[in-house]
SEKE-6801 format. One record per residue (C-alpha): residue in one letter; x, y, z; residue number from 1. Coordinates in Angstrom, 2 decimals. Layout:
N
{'A'; {X; Y; Z}; NUM},
...
This chain:
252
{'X'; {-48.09; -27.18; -0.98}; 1},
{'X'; {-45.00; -27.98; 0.91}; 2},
{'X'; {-41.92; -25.78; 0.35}; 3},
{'X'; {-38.82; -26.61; -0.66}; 4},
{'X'; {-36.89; -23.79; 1.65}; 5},
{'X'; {-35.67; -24.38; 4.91}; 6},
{'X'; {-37.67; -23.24; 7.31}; 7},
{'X'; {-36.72; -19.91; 9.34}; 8},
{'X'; {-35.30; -19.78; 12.78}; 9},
{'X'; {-37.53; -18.89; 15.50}; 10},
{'X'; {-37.12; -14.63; 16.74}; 11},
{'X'; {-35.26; -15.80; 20.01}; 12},
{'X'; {-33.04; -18.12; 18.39}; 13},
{'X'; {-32.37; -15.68; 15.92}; 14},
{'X'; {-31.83; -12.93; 18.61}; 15},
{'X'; {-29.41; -15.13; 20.18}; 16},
{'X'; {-27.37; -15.75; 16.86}; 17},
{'X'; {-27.45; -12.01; 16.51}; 18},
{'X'; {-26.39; -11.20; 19.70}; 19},
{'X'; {-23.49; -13.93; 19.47}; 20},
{'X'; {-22.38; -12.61; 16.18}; 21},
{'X'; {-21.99; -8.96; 17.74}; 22},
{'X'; {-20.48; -9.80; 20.58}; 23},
{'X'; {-18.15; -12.04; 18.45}; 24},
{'X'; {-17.31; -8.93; 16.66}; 25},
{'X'; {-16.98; -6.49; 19.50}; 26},
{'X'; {-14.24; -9.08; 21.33}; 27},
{'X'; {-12.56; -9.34; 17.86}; 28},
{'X'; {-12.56; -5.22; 17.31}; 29},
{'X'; {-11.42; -4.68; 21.08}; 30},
{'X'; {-8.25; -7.62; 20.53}; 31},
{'X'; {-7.21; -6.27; 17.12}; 32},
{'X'; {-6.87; -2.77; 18.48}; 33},
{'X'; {-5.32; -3.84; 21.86}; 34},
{'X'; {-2.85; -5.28; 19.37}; 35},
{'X'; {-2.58; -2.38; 17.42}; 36},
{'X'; {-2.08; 0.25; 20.38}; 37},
{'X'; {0.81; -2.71; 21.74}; 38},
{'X'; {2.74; -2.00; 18.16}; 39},
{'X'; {2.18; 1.55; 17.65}; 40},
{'X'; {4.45; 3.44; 18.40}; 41},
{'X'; {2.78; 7.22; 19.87}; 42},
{'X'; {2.66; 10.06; 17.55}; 43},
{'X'; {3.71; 11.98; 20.82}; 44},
{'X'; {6.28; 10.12; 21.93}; 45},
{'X'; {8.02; 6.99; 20.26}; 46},
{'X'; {10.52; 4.31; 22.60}; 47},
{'X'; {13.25; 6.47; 21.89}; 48},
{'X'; {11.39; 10.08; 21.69}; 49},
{'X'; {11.18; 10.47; 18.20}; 50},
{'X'; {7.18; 12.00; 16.80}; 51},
{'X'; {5.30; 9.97; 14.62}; 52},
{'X'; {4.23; 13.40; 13.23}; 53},
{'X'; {7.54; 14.97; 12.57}; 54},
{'X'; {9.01; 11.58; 10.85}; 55},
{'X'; {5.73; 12.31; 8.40}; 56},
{'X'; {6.63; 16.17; 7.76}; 57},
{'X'; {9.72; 14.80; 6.63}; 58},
{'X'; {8.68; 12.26; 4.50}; 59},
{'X'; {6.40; 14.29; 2.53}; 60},
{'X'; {8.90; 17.27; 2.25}; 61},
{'X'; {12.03; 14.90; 0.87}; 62},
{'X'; {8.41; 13.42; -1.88}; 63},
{'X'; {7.85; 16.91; -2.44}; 64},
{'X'; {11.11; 17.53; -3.64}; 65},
{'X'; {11.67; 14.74; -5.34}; 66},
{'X'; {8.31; 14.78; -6.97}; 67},
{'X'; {9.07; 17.99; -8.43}; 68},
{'X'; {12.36; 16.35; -10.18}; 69},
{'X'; {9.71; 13.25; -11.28}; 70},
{'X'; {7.14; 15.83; -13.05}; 71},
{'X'; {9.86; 18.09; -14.57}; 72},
{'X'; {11.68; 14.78; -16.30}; 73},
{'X'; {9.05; 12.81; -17.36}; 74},
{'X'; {9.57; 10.40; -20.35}; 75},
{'X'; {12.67; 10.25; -19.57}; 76},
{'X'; {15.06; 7.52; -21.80}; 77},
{'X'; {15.86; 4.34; -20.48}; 78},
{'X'; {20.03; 3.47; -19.22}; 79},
{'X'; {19.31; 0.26; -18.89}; 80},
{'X'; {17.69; -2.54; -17.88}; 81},
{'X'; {17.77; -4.79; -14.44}; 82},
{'X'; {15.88; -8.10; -13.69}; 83},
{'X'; {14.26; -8.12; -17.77}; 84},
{'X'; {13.31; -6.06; -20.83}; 85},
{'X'; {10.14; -4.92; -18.58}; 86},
{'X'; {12.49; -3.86; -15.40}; 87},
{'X'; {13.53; -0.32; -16.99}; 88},
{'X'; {15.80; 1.96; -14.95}; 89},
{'X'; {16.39; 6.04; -15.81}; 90},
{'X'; {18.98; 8.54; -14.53}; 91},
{'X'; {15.85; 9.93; -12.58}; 92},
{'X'; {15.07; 6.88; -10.40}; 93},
{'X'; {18.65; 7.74; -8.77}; 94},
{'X'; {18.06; 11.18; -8.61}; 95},
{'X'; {15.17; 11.03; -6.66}; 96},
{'X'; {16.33; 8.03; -4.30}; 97},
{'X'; {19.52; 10.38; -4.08}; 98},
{'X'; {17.42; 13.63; -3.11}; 99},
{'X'; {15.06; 11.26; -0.52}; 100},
{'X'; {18.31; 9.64; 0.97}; 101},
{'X'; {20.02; 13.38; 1.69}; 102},
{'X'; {16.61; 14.49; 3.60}; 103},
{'X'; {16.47; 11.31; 5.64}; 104},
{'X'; {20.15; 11.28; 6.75}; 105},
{'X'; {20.01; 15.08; 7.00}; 106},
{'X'; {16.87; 15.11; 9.47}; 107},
{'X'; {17.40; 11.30; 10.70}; 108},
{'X'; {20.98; 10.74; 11.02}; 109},
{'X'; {20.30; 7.62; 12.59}; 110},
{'X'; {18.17; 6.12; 11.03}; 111},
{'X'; {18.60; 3.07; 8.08}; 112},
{'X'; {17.57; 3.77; 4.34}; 113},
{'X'; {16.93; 0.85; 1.49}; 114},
{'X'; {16.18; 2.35; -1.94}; 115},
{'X'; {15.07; 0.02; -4.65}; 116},
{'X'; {17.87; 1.53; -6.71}; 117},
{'X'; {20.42; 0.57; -4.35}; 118},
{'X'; {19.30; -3.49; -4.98}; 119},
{'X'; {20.21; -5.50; -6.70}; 120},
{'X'; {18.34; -6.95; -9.43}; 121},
{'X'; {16.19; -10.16; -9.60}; 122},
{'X'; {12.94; -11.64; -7.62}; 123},
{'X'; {14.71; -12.61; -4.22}; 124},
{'X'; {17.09; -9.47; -4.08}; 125},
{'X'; {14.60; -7.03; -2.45}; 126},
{'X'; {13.42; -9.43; 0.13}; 127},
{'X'; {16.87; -10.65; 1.06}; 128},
{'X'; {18.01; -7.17; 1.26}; 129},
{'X'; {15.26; -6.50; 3.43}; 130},
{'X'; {15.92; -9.16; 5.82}; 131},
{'X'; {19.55; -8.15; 6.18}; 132},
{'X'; {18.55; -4.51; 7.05}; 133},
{'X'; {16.05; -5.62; 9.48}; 134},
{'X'; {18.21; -8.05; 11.25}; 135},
{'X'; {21.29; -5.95; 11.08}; 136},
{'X'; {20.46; -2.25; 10.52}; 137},
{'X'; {19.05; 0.59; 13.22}; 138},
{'X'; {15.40; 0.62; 14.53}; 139},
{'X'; {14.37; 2.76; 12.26}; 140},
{'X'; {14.17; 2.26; 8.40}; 141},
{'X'; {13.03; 3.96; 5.57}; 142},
{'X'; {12.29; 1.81; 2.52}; 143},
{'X'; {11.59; 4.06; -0.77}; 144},
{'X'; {10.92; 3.18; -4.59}; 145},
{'X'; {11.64; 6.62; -5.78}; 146},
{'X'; {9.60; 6.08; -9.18}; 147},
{'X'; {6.86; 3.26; -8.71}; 148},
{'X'; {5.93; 2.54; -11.97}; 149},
{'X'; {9.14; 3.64; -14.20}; 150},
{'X'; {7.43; 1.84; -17.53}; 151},
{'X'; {4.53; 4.58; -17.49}; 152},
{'X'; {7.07; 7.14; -17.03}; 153},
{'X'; {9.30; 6.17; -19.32}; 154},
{'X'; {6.85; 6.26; -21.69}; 155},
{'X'; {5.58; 9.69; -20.81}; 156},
{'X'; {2.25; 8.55; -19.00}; 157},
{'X'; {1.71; 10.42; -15.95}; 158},
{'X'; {0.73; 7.28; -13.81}; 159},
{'X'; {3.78; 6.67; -11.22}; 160},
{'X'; {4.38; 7.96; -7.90}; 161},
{'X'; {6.98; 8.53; -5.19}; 162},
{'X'; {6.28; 5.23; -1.83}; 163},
{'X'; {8.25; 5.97; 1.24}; 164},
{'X'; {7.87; 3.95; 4.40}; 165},
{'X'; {9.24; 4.13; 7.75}; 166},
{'X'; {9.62; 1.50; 9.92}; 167},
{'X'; {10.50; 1.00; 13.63}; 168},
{'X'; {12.08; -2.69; 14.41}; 169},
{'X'; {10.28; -3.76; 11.44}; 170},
{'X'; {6.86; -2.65; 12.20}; 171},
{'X'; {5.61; 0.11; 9.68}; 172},
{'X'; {4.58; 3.54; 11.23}; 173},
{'X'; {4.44; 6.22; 8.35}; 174},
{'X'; {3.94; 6.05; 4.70}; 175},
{'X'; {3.55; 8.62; 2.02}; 176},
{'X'; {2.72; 8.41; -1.48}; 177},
{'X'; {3.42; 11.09; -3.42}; 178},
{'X'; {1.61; 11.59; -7.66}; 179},
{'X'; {3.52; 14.24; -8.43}; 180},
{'X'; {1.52; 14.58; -11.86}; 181},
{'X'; {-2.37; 15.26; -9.67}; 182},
{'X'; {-0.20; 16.66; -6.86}; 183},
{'X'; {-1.89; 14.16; -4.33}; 184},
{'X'; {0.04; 13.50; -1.13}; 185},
{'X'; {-1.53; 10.24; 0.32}; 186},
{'X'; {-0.20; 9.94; 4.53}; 187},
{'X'; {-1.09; 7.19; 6.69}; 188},
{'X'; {0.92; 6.88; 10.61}; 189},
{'X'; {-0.15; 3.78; 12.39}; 190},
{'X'; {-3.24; 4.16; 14.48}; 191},
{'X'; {-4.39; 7.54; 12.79}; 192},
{'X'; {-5.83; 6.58; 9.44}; 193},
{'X'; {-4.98; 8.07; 5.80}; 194},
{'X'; {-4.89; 11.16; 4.66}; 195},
{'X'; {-5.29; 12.44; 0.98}; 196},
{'X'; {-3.45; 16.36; 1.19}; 197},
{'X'; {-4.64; 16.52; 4.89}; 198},
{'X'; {-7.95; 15.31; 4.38}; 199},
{'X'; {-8.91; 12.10; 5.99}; 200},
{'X'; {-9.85; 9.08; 3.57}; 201},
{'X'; {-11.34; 5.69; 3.50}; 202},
{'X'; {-12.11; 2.92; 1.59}; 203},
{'X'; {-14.99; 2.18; -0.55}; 204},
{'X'; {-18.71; 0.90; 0.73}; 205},
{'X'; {-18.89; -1.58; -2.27}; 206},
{'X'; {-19.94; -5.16; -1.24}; 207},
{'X'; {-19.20; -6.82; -4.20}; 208},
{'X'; {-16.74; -7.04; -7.23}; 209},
{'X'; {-19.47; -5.90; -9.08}; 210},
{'X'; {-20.09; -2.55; -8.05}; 211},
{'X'; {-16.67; -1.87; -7.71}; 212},
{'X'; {-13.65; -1.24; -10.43}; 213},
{'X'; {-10.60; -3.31; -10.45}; 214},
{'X'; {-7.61; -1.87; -11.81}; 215},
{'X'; {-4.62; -4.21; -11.97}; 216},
{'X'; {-1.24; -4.05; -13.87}; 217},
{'X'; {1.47; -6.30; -15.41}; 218},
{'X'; {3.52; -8.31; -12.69}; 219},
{'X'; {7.43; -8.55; -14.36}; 220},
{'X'; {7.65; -12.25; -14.45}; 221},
{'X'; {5.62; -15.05; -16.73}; 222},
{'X'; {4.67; -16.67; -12.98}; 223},
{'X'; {3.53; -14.03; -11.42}; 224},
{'X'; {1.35; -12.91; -14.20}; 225},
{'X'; {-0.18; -15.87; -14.56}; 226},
{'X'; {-0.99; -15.80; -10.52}; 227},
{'X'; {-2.58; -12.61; -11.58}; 228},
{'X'; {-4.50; -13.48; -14.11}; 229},
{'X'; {-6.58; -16.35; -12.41}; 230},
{'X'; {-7.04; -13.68; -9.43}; 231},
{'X'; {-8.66; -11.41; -12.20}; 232},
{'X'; {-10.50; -14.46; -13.57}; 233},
{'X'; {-11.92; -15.30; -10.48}; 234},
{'X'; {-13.13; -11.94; -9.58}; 235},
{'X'; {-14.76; -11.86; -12.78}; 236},
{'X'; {-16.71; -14.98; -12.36}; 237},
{'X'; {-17.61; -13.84; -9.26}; 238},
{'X'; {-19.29; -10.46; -10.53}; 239},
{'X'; {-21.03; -12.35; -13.50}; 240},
{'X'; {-22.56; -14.47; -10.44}; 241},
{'X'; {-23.41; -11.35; -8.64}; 242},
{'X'; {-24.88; -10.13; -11.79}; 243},
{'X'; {-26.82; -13.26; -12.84}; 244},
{'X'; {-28.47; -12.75; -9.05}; 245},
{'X'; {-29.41; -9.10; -9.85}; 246},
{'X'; {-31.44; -10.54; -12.86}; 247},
{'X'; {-33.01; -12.89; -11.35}; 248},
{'X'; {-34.33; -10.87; -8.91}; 249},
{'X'; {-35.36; -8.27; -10.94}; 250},
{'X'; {-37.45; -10.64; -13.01}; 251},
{'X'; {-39.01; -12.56; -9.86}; 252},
């Protein structure tokens, strides 16, 4: 009886789509990381002799200390609002941005700082303020949300952190995330990988939704959440297909 699959590619032609697709990866691998070494600036020795590596000490000393402030003053009460009801702000948010800020212009004199707390409120404000930094401000920047996730810690849930990033002429170099609450530092510097409290880290060999867990939360606008949602619908579909495959499989 005839069947109804295609019919496989002989070994050399499918030695020479192998071979293609590796090589095809190899000259991708070697241009991204051309690019990335053309970007980076060198954890030795930056354009204008600043270290990678002592821009990241500083960092996670000024999330340290401002950490310590998040953990102490937890569930703290709301002074008011910004963009809507869901945008809360607390005397700590400016604490810490204020504690961050002193470390930064203390070790960095010269270089620019944008806290979310010094933004104004509503969709467009962060990314305009960005802009204006970038195109007006020094090479270096440090852009901080002292309390990502103010809701949860409003409400006493120990699920927000400390972001700090550090640009140079608007390419990002270091970041640090400090969870004050698990006391987990996560580092990353351009070129040399993330750290979780020194230890290197890396993402996760799932393949598929499916085997993985998605963790999402609320976006602060009715259009954004509704982007959200289909991106969390479609996801789902997809690992209902990946599971419908897994049964079929199992039972042929």
């Amino acid at each position: 009886m005839a069947s109804t699959c295609a019919s496989a590619p002989s070994r050399s032609a499918s030695s020479r789509s192998t071979r293609a697709s590796i090589d095809h990866r190899r000259h991708r691998a070697r241009r991204f990381a051309f690019v990335r070494r053309r970007n980076a600036v060198s954890v030795e020795a930056s354009p204008d002799g600043t270290s990678l590596e002592r821009v990241l000490e500083a960092a996670v000393r000024a999330a340290q200390e401002g950490g310590t402030v998040m953990a102490r003053k937890v569930g703290a009460e709301v002074i008011k609002t910004k963009a809507n009801a869901r945008d809360l702000l607390t005397e700590v948010d400016g604490e810490v941005q204020r504690i961050i800020e002193a470390k930064v212009a203390e070790e960095f004199p010269h270089h620019g700082f944008l806290g979310e707390e010094s933004v104004a409120a509503g969709k467009d404000a962060s990314s305009d303020a960005l802009r204006e930094v970038l195109e007006t401000g020094p090479d270096w920047l440090w852009v901080v949300d002292p309390i990502d996730g103010t809701t949860n810690f409003v409400h006493g849930l120990p699920l927000s952190a400390i972001s700090i990033g550090v640009a140079y002429k608007g390419e990002l170099q270091v970041a640090v995330i400090m969870d004050p609450f698990r006391d987990e530092c996560f580092t990353a510097i351009l070129g040399g990988g993330a750290k979780l409290n020194g230890t290197p880290i890396k993402v996760g060999e799932e393949a598929t939704a499916l085997e993985a867990v998605v963790v999402t939360g609320y976006a602060p606008t009715d259009a954004s959440t509704e982007v959200m949602l289909k991106g969390m619908t479609g996801i789902s579909r997809s690992s209902r297909r990946e599971a419908r495959k897994l049964i079929l499989r199992s039972k042929y």
